[in-house]
C-alpha positions in Angstrom: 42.9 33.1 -39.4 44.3 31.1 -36.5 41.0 28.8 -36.8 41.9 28.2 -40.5 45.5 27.6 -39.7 44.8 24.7 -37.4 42.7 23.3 -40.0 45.0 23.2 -42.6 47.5 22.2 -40.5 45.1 19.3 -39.1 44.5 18.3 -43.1 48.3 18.2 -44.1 49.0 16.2 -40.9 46.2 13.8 -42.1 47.0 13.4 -46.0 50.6 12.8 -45.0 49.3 10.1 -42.4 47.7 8.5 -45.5 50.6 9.1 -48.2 52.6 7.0 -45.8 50.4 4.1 -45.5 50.1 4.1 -49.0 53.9 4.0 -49.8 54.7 1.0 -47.0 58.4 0.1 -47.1 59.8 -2.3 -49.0 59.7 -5.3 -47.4 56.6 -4.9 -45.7 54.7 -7.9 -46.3 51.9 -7.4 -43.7 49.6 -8.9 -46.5 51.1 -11.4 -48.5 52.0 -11.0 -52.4 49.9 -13.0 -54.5 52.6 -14.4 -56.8 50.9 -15.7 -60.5 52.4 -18.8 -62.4 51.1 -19.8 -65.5 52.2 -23.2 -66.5 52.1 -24.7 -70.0 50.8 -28.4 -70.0 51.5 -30.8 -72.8 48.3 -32.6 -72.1 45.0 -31.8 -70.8 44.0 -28.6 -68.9 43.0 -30.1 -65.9 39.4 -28.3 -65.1 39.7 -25.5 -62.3 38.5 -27.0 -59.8 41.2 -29.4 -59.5 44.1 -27.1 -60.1 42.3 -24.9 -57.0 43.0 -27.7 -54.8 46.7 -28.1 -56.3 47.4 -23.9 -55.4 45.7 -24.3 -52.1 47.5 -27.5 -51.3 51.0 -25.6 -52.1 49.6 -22.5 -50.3 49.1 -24.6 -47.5 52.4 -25.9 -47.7 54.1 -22.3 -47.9 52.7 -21.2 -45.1 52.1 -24.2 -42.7 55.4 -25.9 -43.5 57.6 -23.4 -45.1 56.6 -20.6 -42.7 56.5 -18.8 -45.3 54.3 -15.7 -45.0 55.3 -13.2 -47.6 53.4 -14.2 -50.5 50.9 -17.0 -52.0 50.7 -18.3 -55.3 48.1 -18.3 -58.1 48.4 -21.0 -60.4 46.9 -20.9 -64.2 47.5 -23.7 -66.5 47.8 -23.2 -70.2 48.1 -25.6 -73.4 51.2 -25.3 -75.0 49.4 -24.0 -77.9 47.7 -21.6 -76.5 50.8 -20.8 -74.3 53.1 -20.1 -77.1 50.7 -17.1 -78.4 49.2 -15.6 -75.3 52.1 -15.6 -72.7 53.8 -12.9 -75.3 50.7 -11.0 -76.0 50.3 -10.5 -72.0 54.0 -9.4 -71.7 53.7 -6.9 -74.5 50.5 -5.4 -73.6 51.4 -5.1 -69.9 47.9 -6.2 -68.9 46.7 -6.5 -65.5 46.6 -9.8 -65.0 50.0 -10.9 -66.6 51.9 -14.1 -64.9 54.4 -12.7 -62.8 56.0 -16.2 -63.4 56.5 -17.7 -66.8 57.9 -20.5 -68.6 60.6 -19.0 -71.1 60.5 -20.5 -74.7 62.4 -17.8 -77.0 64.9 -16.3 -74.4 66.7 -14.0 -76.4 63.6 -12.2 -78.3 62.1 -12.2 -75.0 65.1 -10.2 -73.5 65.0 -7.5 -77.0 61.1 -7.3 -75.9 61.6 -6.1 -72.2 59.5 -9.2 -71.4 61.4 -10.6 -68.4 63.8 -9.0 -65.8 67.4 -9.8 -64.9 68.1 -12.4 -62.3 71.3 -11.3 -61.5 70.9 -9.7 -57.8 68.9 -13.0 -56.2 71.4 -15.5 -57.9 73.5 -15.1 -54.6 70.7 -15.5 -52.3 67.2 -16.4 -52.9 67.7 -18.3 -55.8 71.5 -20.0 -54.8 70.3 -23.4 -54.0 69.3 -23.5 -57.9 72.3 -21.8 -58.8 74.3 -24.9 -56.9 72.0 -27.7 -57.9 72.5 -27.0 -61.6 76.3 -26.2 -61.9 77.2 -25.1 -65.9 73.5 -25.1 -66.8 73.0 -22.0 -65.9 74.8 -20.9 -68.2 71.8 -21.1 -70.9 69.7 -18.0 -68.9 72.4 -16.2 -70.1 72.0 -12.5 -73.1 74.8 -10.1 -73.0 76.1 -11.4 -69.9 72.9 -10.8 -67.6 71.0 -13.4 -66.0 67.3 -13.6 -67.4 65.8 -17.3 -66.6 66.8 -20.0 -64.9 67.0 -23.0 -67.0 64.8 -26.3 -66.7 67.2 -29.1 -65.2 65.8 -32.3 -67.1 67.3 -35.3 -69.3 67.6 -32.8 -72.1 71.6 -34.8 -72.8 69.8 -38.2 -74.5 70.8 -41.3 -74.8 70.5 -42.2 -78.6 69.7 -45.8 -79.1 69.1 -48.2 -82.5 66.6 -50.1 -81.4 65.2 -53.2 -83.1 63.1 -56.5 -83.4 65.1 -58.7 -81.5 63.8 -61.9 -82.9 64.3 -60.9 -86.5 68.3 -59.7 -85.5 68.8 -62.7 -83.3 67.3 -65.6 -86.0 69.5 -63.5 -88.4 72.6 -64.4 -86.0 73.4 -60.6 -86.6 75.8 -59.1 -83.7 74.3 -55.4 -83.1 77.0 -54.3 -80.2 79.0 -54.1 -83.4 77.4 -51.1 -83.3 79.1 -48.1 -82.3 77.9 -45.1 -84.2 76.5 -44.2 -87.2 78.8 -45.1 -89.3 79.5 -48.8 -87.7 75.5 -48.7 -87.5 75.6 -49.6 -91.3 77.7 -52.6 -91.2 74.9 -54.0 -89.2 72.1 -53.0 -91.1 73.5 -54.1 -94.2 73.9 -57.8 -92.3 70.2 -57.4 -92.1 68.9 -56.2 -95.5 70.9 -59.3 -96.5 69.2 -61.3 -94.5 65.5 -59.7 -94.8 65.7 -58.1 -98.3 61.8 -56.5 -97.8 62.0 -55.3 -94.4 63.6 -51.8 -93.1 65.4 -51.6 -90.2 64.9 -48.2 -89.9 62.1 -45.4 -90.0 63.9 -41.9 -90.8 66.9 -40.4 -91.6 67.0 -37.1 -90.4 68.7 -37.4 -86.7 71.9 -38.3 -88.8 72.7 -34.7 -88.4 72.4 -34.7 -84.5 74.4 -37.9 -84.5 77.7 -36.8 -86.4 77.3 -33.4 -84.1 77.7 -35.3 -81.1 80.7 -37.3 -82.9 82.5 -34.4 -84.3 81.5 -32.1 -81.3 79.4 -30.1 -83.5 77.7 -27.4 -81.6 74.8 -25.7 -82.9 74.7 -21.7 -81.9 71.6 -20.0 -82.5 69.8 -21.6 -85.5 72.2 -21.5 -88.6 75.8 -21.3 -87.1 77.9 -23.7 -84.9 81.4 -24.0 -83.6 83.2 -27.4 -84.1 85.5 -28.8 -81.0 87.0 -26.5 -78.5 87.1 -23.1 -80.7 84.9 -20.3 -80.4 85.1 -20.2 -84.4 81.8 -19.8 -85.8 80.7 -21.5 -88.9 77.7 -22.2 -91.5 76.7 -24.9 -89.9 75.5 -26.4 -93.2 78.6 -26.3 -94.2 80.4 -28.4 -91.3 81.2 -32.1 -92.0 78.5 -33.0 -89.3 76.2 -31.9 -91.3 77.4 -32.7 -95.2 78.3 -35.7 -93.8 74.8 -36.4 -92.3 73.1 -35.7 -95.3 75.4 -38.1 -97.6 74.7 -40.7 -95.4 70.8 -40.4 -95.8 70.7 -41.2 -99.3 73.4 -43.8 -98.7 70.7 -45.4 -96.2 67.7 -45.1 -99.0 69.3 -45.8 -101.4 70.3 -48.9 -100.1 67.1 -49.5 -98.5 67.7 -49.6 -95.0 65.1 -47.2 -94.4 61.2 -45.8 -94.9 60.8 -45.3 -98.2 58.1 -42.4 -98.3 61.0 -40.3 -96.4 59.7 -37.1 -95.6 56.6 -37.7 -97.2 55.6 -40.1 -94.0 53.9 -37.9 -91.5 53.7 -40.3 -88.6 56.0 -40.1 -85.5 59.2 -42.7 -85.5 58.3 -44.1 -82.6 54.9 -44.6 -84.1 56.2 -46.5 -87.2 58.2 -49.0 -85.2 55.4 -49.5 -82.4 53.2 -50.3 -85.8 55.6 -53.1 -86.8 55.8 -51.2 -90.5 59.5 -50.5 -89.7 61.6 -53.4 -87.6 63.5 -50.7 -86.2 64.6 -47.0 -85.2 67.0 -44.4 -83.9 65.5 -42.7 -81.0 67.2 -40.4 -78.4 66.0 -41.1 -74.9 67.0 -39.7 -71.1 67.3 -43.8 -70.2 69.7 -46.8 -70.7 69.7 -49.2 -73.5 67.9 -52.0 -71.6 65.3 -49.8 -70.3 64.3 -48.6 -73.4 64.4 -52.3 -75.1 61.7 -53.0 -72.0 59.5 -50.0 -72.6 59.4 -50.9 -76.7 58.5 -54.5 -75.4 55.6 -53.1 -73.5 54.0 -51.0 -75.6 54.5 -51.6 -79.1 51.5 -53.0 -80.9 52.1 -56.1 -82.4 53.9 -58.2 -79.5 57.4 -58.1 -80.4 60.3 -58.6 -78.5 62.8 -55.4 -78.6 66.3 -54.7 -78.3 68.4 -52.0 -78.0 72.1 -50.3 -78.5 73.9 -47.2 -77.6 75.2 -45.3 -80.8 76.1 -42.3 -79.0 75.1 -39.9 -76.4 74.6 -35.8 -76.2 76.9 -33.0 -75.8 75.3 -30.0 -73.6 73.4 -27.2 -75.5 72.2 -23.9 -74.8 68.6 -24.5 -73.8 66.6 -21.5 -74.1 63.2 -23.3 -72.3 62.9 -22.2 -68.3 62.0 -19.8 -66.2 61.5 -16.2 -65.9 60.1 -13.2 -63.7 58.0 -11.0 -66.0 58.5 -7.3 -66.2 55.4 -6.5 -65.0 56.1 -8.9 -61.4 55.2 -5.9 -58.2 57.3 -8.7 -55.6 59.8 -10.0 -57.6 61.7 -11.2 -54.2 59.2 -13.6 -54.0 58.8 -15.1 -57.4 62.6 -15.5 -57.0 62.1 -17.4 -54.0 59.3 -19.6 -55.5 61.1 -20.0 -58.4 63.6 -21.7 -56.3 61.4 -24.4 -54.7 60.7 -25.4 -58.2 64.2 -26.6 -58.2 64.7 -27.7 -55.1 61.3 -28.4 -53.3 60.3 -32.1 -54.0 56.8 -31.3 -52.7 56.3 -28.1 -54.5 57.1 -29.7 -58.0 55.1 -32.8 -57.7 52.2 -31.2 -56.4 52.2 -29.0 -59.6 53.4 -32.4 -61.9 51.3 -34.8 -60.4 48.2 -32.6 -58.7 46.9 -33.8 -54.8 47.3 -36.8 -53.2 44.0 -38.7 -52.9 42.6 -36.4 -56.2 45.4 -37.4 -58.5 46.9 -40.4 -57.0 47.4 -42.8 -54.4 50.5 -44.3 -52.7 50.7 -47.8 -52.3 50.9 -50.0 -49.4 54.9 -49.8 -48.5 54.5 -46.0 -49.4 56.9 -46.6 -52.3 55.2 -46.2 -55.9 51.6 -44.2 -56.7 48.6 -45.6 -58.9 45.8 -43.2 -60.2 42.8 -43.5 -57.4 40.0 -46.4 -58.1 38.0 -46.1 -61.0 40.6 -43.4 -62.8 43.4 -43.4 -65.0 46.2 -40.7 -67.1 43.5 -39.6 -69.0 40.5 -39.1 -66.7 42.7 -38.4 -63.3 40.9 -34.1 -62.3 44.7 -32.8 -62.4 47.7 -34.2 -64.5 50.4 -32.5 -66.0 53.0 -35.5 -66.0 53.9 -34.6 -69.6 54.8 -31.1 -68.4 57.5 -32.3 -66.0 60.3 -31.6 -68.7 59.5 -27.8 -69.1 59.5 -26.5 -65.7 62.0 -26.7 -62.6 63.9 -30.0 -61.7 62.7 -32.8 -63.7 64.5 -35.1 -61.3 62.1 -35.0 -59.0 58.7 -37.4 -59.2 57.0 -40.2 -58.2 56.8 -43.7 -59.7 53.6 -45.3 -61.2 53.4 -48.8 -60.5 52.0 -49.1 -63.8 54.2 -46.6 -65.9 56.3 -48.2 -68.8 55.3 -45.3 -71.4 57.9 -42.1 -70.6 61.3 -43.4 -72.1 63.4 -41.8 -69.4 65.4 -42.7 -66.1 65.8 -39.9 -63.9 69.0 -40.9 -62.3 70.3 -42.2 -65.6 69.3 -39.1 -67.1 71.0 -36.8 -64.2 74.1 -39.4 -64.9 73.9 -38.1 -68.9 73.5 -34.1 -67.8 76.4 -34.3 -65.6 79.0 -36.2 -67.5 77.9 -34.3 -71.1 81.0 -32.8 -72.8 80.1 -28.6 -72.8 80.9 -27.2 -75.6 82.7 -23.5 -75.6 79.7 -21.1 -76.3 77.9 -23.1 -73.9 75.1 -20.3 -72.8 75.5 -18.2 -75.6 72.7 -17.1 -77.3 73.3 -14.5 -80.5 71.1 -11.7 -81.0 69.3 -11.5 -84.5 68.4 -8.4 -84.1 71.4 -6.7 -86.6 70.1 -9.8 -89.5 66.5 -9.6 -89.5 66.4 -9.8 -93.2 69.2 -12.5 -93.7 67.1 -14.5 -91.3 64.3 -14.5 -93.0 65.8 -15.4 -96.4 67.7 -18.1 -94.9 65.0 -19.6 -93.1 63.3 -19.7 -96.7 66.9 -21.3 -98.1 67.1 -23.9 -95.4 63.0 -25.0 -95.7 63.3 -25.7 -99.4 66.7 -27.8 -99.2 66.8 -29.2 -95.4 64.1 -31.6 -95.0 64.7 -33.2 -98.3 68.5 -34.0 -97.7 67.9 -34.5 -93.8 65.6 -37.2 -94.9 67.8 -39.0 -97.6 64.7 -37.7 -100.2 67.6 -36.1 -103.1 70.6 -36.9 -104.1 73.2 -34.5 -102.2 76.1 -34.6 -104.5 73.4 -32.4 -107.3 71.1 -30.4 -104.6 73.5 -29.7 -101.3 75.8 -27.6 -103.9 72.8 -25.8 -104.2 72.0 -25.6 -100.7 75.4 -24.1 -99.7 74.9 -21.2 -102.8 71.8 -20.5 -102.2 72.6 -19.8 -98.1 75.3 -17.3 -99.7 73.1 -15.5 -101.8 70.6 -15.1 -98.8 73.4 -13.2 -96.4 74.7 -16.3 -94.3 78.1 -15.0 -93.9 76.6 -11.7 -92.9 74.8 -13.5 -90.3 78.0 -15.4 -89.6 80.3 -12.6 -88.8 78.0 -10.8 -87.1 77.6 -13.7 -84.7 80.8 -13.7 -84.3 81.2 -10.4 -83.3 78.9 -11.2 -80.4 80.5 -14.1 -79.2 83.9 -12.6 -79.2 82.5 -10.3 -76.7 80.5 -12.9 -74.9 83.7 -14.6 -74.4 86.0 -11.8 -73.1 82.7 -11.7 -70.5 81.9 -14.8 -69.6 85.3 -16.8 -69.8 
């Protein structure tokens, strides 16, 4: 019996040896996490070999110049299309190999979903230096008064600019700083139908609505509702001035024949119609000045004109619910917190993930002050390239500059300039849940495809269909929708104000 005692005792001692190396302490980090984030790309997927030589050039960097020993990271890049349906179908089904980091593109249904985890304890610690770089922004990564994802800081405040054919305005002896806003924008475009009676000035109509937002301080909340100035008033937002006003001036515009006739029915891009020389001009929002968007036309439009450009007005903030988040299933979220971090703050970290490897990707000129692609390569054939990317993830900010680049339309310290000075309007952050409307959303969104395009674009007359519009919202629960809205951001207020 004593024999069998000791051997039990010898077992226990052994088993309880081994439960304690298999339950290490928090914090014990004698092998480092392996931390996953799975980027979207607007572009390419660059092939893997080349984005295993971007994570091993950032794991080098942790460790070598960070010191930092407590995890690695394992970087998968993902079209946006493909992005958009399997990020969520990982995050539901809790597989194994779910990102721990991910790019955020539906915040709030994420949040209902259990998807991503609050950020609230590292907002003091690891993740401050974001917390401080991006001031009021935060407020976006914002349900029910948690922390859930750390907004992308990029020229999302734009610049929006008529730009034109310069010759054609300039032989005309047409004065385009007369210009102001939208509404002052007509004076001059009726100077020029006079003077070219078959040309268009313009390519579509349906940024009118964005434009009298910004005028009136029209703030959009969720999809369908929106405050107007400093009140936390909800209201239909098809039923604000902004937009009735918006739409009125659309078919003033085609009607008079300041711009594309085929409306709607025209599937190419503005910018594409104006490159083509098939409209003389356009309205285009851009994170950039007025003459560096007149230069970049100039460059790259197809059929050598000469363009200028005018300020007609410029952003408010709004609730941006793209950034970034730690996923549910995340064993070390300490250190995606962390990592997350240097995507805001870490030149190195987000250029290497931008632009790919020095040497693979590109090279630095000879005073070390602009990049080319290497000999023999270019945007499209370069291994590694997400450049397209950079306004989805981290600090936008950041980046090199391409001796040869005239294409991207933006200005990073222009566009910081834009971010920072932006009015915020008074539910800045808050996101409504839909989860109390299902069925009014549904029907609405139904309403709102069959009459928005068509008056956005100037297509009907709004005096016989937006009477229409407005009943038909009614009959589909808007003001349900509405006041429940409300509801919320009465008590989003009392928190977050």
């Amino acid at each position: 019996m004593k024999k069998l005692f000791v051997l039990l005792l010898s077992v226990l001692l052994v088993v309880t040896a081994l439960s304690g190396c298999s339950n290490k302490p928090e914090g014990d980090k004698s092998e480092p996490s392996v931390i996953t984030l799975d980027m979207s790309t607007l572009f390419i997927v660059p092939n893997l070999d080349a984005t295993q030589k971007v994570e091993d050039a950032i794991n080098d960097y942790l460790k070598n110049t960070l010191h930092e020993e407590g995890y690695k990271i394992h970087l998968k890049i993902t079209s946006i299309g493909d992005y958009l349906q399997k990020i969520p179908m990982e995050l539901a089904s809790g597989a194994e190999d779910t990102p721990d980091i991910v790019q955020v593109f539906a915040l709030a249904s994420w949040v209902e979903n259990g998807y991503i985890i609050p950020l609230d304890k590292y907002l003091d610690k690891e993740l401050k230096p974001t917390v401080d770089l991006i001031g009021n922004i935060i407020g976006s990564g914002k349900v029910n008064g948690q922390m859930y994802m750390i907004p992308r800081y990029f020229g999302t405040v734009l610049d929006w600019k008529f730009i034109y054919n310069k010759a054609l305005v300039d032989a005309a002896g047409v004065d385009v700083t007369k210009a102001k806003d939208i509404d002052s924008l007509g004076d001059v475009l009726a100077e020029l139908k006079q003077a070219y009676p078959d040309e268009h000035f313009l390519v579509y109509c349906d940024q009118f609505n964005r434009l009298y937002n910004l005028k009136t301080h029209t703030s959009q909340v969720g999809t369908y509702a929106a405050t107007v100035g400093e009140s936390t008033t909800l209201y239909d937002y098809y039923e604000t001035e902004a937009y009735k006003n918006a739409v009125y001036k659309a078919y003033e515009f085609r009607q008079k024949g300041y711009a594309d006739p085929e409306g709607s029915a025209n599937t190419l891009s503005h910018d594409a119609v104006v490159m083509s020389g098939s409209s003389k001009g356009v309205i285009m929002g851009h994170s950039a000045d007025a003459e560096g968007i007149a230069k970049m036309f100039t460059r790259t439009n197809e059929y050598g004109a000469e363009f200028g450009a005018v300020t007609i007005g410029i952003d408010d903030l709004s609730t941006d619910t793209l950034g970034i988040g730690i996923s549910h299933s995340c064993k070390d979220p300490d250190a995606a917190a962390r990592f997350i971090n240097l995507l805001y703050t870490d030149e190195f970290v987000w250029i290497t993930l931008i632009y790919g490897v020095e040497g693979q990707d590109y090279v630095w000129n000879a005073d070390h002050t602009k990049v080319n692609y290497p000999e023999g390569l270019d945007f499209n054939s370069v291994p590694y390239n997400c450049i397209y990317s950079c306004g989805m993830i981290g600090n936008g900010f950041q980046g090199l500059e391409y001796e040869t680049s005239d294409e991207s339309g933006s200005d990073r310290e222009y566009g910081k300039k834009l971010m920072d000075e932006a009015w915020c309007p008074p539910l800045y952050g808050f996101i409504p849940s839909t989860a109390n409307v299902m069925n009014e959303i549904t029907a609405i969104g139904n309403v709102v495809e069959q009459y928005n395009n068509v008056l956005s674009y100037g297509d009907v007359d709004p005096a016989v269909e937006y009477p229409k519009f407005i009943a038909a919202l009614k009959d589909a629960g808007i003001d349900k929708l509405i006041a429940d809205y409300q509801a919320q951001a009465d008590e989003w207020v009392k928190v977050n104000k």
